[in-house]
C-alpha positions in Angstrom: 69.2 134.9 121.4 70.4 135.8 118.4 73.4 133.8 116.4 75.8 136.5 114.5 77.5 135.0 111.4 80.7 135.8 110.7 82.1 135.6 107.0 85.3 135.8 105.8 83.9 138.9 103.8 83.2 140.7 107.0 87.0 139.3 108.6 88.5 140.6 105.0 86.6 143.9 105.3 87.3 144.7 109.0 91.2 144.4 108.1 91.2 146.6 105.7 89.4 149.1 107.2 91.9 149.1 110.5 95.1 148.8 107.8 92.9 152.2 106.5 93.5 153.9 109.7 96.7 152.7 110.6 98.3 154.0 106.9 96.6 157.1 107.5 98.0 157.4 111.3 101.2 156.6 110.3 100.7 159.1 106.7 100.0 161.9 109.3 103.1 161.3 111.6 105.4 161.3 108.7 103.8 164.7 107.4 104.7 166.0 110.9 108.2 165.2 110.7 108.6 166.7 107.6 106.7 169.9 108.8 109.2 170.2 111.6 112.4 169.5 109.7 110.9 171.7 107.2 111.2 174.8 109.8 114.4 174.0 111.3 116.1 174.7 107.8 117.6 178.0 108.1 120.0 178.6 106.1 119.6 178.4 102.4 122.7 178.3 99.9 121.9 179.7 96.4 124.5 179.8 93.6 123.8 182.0 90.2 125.7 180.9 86.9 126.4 183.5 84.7 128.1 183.7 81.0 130.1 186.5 79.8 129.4 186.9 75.6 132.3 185.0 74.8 130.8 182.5 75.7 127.3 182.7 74.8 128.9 183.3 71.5 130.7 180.2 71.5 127.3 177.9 72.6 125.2 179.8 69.8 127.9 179.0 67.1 127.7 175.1 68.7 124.4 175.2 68.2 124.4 176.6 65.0 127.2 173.9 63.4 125.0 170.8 64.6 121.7 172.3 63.4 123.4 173.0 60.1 125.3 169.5 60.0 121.5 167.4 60.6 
């Protein structure tokens, strides 16, 4: 009959390994979630800011006094 030694290196090594899998388990669950909320989003609200030249005039002339005053 054979005695089997257990270290503390083998305990320590056996942990990690099952708090391996468990992140991992619990990594690809979340991914799932986020997959699924991911494809309920439907609608999508999108908002464009545009300048007339007055005021792109203004910012350039800004721009131009602080670059001229350093």
């Amino acid at each position: 009959m054979e005695t089997i030694r257990i270290s503390a290196k083998n305990i320590i090594k056996g942990e990690v390994a099952i708090c391996l899998l468990l992140l991992f388990l619990y990594g690809y669950r979340q991914a799932g979630n986020v997959i699924r909320t991911m494809s309920q989003v439907t609608e999508v609200h999108k908002i464009a800011i545009t300048f007339d030249d007055d005021v792109i005039i203004g910012l350039s002339q800004e721009i131009s006094c602080k670059e001229a005053s350093a």
